[in-house]
C-alpha positions as CSV (number, residue, x, y, z in Angstrom):
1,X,23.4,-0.2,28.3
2,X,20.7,2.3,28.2
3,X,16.7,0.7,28.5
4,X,13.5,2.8,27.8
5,X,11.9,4.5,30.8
6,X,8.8,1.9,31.8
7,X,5.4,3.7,31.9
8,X,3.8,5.5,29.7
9,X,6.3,7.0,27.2
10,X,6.0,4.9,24.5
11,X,5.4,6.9,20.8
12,X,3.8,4.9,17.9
13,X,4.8,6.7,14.7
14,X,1.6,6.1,12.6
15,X,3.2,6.5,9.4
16,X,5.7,3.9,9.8
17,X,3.7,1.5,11.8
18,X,1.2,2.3,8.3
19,X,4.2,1.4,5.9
20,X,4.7,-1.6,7.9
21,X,1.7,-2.9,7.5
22,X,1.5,-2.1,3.9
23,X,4.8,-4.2,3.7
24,X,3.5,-7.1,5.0
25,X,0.7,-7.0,2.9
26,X,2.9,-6.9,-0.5
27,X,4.6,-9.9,1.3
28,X,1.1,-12.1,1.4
29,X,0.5,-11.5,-2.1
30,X,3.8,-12.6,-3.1
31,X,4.1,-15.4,-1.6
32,X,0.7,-16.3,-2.8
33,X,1.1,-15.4,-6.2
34,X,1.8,-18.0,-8.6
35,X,4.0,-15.9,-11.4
36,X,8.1,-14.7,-10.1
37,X,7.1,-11.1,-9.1
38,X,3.8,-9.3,-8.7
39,X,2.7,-7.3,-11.9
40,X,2.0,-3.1,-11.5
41,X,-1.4,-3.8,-11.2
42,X,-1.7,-6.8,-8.6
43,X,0.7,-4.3,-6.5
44,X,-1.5,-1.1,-6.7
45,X,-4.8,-3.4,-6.4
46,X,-2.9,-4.8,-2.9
47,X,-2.2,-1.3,-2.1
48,X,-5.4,0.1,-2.5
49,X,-4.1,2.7,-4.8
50,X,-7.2,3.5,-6.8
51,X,-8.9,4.0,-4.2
52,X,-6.8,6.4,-2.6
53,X,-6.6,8.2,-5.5
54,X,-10.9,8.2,-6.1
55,X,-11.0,6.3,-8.8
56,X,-13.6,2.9,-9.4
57,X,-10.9,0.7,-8.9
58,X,-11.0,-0.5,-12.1
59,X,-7.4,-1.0,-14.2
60,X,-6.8,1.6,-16.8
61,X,-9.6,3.9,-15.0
62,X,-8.7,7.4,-14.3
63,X,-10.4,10.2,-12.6
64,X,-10.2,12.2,-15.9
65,X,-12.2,9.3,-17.6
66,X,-10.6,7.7,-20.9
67,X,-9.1,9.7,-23.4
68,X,-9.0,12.9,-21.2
69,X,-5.2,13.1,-22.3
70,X,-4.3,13.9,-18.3
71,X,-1.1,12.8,-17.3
């Protein structure tokens, strides 16, 4: 049986320990949520998508603006 080394040498993947968090997140608001599964939009507004993307937040808002046609 191999054990880690004590002291010092431990590496935290930030990504990962990022994407955990994230996950357990999802998990809250489904368990909270009062329909089967979470909807598109409750999942993107519990992942903060618009605002990594710029945008107000706001379903349906793009950083285009409405009927910019970008896809």
């Amino acid at each position: 049986m191999r054990v880690a080394p004590v002291g010092g040498t431990a590496v935290q993947d930030h990504v990962a320990l990022a994407e955990i968090e994230l996950c357990g997140e999802l998990i809250i608001a489904a368990s909270a949520a009062g329909e089967e599964r979470l909807s598109m939009e409750s999942i993107d507004e519990v992942l903060r998508v618009a605002e990594e993307r710029g945008g107000t937040g706001e379903p349906g808002a793009s950083e285009d603006g409405p009927g910019s046609g970008a896809q």
